[in-house]
Kinemage of the C-alpha trace (Angstrom):
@kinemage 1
@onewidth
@group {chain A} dominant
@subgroup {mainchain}
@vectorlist {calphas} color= white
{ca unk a 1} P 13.317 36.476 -18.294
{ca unk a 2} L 10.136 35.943 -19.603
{ca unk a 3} L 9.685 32.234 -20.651
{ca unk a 4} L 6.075 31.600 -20.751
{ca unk a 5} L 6.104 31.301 -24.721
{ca unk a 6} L 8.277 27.937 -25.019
{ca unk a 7} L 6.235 24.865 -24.985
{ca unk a 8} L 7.913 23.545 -21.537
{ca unk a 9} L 6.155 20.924 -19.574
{ca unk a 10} L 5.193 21.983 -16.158
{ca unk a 11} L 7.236 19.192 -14.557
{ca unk a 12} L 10.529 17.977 -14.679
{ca unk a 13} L 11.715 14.171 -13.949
{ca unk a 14} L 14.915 12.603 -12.195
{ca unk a 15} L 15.939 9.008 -12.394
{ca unk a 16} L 18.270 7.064 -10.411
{ca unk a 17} L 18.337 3.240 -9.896
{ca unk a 18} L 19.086 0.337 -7.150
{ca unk a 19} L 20.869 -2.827 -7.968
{ca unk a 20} L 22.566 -3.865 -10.391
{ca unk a 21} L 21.043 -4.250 -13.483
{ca unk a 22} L 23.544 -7.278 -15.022
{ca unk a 23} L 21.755 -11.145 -15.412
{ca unk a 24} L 25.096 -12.421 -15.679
{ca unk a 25} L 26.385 -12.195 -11.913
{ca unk a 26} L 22.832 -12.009 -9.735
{ca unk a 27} L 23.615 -10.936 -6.479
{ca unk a 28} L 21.195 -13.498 -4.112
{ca unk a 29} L 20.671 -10.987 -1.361
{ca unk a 30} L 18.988 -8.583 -3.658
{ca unk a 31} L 18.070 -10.073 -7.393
{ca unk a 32} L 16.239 -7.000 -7.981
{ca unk a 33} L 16.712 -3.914 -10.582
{ca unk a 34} L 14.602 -0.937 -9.585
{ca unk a 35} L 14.526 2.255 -11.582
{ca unk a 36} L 12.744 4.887 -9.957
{ca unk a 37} L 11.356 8.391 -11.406
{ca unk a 38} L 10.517 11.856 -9.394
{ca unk a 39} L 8.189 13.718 -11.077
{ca unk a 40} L 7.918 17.647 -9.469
{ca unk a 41} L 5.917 20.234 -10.864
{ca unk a 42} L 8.949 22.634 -11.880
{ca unk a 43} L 7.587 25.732 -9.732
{ca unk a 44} L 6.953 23.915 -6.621
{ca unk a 45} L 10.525 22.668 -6.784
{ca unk a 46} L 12.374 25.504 -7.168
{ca unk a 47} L 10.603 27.652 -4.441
{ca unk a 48} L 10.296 24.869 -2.304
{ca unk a 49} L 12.231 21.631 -2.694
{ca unk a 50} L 15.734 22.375 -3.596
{ca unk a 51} L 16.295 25.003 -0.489
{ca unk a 52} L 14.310 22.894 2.243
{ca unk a 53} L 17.078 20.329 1.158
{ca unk a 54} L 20.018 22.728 1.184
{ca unk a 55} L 18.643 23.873 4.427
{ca unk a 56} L 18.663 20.457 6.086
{ca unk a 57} L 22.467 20.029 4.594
{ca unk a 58} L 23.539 23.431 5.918
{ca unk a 59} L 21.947 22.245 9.611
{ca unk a 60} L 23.143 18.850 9.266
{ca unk a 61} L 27.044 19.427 7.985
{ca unk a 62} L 27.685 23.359 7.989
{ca unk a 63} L 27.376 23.639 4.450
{ca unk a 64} L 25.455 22.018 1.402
{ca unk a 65} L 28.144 20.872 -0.830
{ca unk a 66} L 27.622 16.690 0.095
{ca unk a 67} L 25.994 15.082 -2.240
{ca unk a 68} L 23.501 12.353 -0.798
{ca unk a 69} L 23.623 9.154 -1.639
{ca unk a 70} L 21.519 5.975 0.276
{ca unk a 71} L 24.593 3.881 0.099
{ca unk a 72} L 27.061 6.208 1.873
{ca unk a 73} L 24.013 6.993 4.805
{ca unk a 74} L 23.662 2.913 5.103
{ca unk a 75} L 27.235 2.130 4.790
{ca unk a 76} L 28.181 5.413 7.053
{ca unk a 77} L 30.638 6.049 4.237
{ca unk a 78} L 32.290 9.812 2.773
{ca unk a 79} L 30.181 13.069 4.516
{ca unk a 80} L 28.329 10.605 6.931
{ca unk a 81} L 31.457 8.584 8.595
{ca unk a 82} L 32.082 11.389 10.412
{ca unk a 83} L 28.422 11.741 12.189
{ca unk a 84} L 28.053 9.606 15.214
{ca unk a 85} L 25.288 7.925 16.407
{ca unk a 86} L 22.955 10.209 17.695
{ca unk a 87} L 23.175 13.062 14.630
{ca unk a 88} L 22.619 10.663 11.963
{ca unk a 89} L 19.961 9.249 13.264
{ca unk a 90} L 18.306 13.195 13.115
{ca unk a 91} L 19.025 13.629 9.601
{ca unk a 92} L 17.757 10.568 8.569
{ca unk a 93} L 14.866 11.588 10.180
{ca unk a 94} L 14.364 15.218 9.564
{ca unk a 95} L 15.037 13.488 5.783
{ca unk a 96} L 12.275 10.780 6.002
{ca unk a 97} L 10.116 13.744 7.279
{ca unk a 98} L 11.076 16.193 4.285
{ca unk a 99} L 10.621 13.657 1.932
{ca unk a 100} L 7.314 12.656 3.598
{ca unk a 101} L 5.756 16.339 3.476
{ca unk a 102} L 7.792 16.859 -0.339
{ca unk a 103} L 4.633 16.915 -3.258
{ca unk a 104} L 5.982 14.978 -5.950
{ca unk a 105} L 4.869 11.870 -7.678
{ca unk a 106} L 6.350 8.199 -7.877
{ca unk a 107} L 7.278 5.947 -10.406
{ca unk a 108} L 8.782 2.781 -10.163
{ca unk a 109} L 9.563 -0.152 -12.077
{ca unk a 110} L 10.912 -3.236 -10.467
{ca unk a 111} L 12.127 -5.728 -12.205
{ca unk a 112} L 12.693 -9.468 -10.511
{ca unk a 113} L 16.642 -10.312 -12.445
{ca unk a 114} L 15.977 -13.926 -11.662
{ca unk a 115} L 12.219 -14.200 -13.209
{ca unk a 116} L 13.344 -12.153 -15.707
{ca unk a 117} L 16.509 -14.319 -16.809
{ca unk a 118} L 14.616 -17.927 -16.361
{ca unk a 119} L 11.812 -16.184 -18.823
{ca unk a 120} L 14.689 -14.774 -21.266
{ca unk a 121} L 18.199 -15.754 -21.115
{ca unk a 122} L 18.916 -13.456 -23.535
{ca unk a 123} L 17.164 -10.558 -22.610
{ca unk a 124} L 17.325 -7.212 -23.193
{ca unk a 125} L 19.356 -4.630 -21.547
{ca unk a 126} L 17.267 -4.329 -17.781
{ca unk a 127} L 17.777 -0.751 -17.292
{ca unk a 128} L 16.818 0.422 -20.938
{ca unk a 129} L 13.520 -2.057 -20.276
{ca unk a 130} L 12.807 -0.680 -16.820
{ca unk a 131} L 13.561 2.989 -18.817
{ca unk a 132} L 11.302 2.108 -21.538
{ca unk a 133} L 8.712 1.001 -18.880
{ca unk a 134} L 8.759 4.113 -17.171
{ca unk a 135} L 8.913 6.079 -19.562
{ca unk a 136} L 5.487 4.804 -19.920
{ca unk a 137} L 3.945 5.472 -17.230
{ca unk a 138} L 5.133 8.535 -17.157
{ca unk a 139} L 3.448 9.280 -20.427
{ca unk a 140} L 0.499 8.631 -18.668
{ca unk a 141} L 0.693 10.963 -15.694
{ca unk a 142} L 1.084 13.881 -18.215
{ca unk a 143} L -1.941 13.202 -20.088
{ca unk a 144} L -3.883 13.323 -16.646
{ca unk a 145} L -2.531 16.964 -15.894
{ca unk a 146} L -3.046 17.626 -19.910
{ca unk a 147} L 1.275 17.852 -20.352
{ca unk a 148} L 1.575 15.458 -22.926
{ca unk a 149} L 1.579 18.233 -25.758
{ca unk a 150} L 4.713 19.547 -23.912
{ca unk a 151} L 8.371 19.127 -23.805
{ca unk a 152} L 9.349 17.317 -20.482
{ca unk a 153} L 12.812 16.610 -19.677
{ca unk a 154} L 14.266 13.910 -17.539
{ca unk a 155} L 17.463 13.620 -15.937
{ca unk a 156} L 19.558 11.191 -15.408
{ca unk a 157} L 22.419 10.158 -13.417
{ca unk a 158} L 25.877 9.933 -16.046
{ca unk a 159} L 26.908 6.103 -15.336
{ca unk a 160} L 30.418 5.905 -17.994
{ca unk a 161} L 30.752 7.654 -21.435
{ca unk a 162} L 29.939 3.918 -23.024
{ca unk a 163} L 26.353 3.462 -20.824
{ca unk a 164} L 25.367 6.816 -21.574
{ca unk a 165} L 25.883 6.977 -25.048
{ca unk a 166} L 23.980 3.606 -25.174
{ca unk a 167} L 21.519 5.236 -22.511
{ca unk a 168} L 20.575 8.144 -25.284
{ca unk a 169} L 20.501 6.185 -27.958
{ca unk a 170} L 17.634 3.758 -26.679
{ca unk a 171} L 16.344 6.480 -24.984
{ca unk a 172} L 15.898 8.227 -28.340
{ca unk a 173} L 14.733 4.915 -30.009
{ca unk a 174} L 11.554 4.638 -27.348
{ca unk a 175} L 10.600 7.958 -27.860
{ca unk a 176} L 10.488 7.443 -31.583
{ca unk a 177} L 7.417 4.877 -31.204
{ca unk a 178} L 9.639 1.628 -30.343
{ca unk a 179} L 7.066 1.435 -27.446
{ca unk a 180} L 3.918 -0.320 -26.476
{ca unk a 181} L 1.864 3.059 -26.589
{ca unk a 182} L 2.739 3.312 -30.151
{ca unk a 183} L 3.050 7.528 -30.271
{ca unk a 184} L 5.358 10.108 -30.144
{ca unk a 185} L 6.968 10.348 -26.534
{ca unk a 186} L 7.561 14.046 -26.132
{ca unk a 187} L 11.006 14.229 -24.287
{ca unk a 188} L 14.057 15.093 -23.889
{ca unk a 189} L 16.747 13.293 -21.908
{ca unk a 190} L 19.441 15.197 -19.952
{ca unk a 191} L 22.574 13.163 -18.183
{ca unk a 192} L 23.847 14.647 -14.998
{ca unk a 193} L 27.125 14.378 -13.521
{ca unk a 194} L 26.948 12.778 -9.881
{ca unk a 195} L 28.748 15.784 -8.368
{ca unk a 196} L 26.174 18.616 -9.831
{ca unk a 197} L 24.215 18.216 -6.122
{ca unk a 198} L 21.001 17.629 -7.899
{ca unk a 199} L 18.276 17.852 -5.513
{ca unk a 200} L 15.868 15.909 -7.955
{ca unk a 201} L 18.323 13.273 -8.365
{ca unk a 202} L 19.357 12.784 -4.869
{ca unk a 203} L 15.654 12.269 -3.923
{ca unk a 204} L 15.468 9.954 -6.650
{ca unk a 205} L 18.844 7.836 -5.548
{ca unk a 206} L 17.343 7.691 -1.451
{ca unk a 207} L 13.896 6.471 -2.571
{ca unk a 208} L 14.985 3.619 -5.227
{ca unk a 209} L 15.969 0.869 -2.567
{ca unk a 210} L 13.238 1.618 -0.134
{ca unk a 211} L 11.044 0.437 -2.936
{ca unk a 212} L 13.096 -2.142 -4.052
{ca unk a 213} L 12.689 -3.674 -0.439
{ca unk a 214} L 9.466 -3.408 -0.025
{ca unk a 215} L 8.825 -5.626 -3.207
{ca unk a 216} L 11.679 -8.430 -1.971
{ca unk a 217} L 11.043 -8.419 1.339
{ca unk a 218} L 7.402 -7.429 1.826
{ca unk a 219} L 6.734 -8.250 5.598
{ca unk a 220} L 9.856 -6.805 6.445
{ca unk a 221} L 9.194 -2.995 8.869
{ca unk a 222} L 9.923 -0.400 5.942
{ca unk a 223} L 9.876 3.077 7.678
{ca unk a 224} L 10.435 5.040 4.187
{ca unk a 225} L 7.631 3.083 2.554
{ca unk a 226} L 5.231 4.330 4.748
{ca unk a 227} L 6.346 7.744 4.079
{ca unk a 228} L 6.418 7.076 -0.019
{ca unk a 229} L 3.025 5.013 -0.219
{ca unk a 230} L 1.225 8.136 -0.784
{ca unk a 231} L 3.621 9.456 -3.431
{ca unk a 232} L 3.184 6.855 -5.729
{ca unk a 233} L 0.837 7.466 -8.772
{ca unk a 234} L -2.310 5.961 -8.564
{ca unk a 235} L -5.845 5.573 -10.436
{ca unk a 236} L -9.402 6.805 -9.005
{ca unk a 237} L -9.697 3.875 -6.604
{ca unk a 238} L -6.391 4.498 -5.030
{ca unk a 239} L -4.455 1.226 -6.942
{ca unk a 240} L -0.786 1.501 -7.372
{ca unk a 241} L 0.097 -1.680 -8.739
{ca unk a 242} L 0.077 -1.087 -12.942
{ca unk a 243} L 0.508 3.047 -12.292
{ca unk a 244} L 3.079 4.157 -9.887
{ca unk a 245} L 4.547 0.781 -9.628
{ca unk a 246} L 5.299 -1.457 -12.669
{ca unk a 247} L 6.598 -4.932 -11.106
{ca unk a 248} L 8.128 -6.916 -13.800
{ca unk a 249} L 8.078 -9.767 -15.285
């Protein structure tokens, strides 16, 4: 099927978050909300991404069917209680190393719950800021590779029928110029089921707390950072900070 005539962006966009992003019950070991977006150039993925991944799965458990989540590898939880010692320490390294020689680009907003509440005890949703932030940025990366005439879609992990109906609508709201770029944001928002075995999304949901760390606990050994400081978006000098990571307030 020929497609070539619809105005797609060349990239496509998954979200997924760390934390929790309630100011009402702060949890002291990690006061942090981090929403973090995957941006892969849609050819590159398909041909390349999504079956390294499914070929790590079908080495690692037989088949590719788990979904991965960072929680269930750090709490040893669902497909991973059943890997001892030695094989899960391989596939989180053969995954650190896929992710490490995957091409796509990072975006990530972090926002400090604490900072955030002291500024504004009634503040706004945090993940529909931390969206509205990103979505952003992101706007910026397309106009560097000359997308921002284009239809990009970005999904999204479904949360509840309540959260993503709210999720749309202010999604919808901040495309419609209710954002500090005052244009025309030129997506489209697509909600994903947690069981579809998203590639996108599970690279999304295994980078988000890495990067979340990093920020809380910056002298602390990070293995995954090191393997994600390149991925980040960046301006001509090589800066992160203000492009590829938004650290807020």
């Amino acid at each position: 099927m020929d497609c070539t005539h619809l105005n797609f962006s060349d990239y496509i966009v998954y979200v997924d978050e760390s934390g929790d992003h309630s100011l009402q019950s702060i949890d002291a070991s990690y006061p942090l909300f981090v929403l973090t977006f995957c941006v892969f150039e849609k050819k590159y993925y398909s041909h390349v991404v999504t079956p390294s991944l499914r070929m790590l799965k079908f080495m690692a458990f037989g088949h590719d069917m788990v979904v991965l989540h960072e929680r269930d590898i750090r709490r040893k939880t669902g497909a991973f209680h059943a890997l001892n010692r030695k094989p899960r320490e391989s596939f989180l390294e053969a995954i650190t190393d896929l992710i490490a020689h995957t091409d796509f680009t990072l975006l990530s907003i972090v926002i400090d719950k604490y900072r955030l509440k002291k500024q504004d005890a009634a503040a706004a949703n945090t993940y529909h800021l931390a969206m509205q932030f990103g979505l952003e940025k992101l706007y910026h990366f397309l106009q560097s590779r000359s997308q921002q005439d284009r239809l990009t879609h970005i999904v999204f992990e479904a949360r509840g029928k309540a959260e993503d109906a709210a999720l749309e609508f202010e999604f919808q709201r901040v495309c419609n110029q209710y954002n500090s770029l005052q244009t025309q944001l030129p997506f489209k928002i697509v909600i994903a089921n947690k069981q579809t075995n998203s590639e996108g999304l599970q690279f999304a949901d295994m980078i988000a707390r890495p990067v979340g760390l990093s920020v809380l606990r910056p002298e602390q050994t990070n293995r995954a950072l090191k393997v994600l400081e390149k991925k980040f978006y960046q301006n001509s000098d090589g800066e992160k900070l203000g492009y590829g990571l938004r650290l807020y307030p």
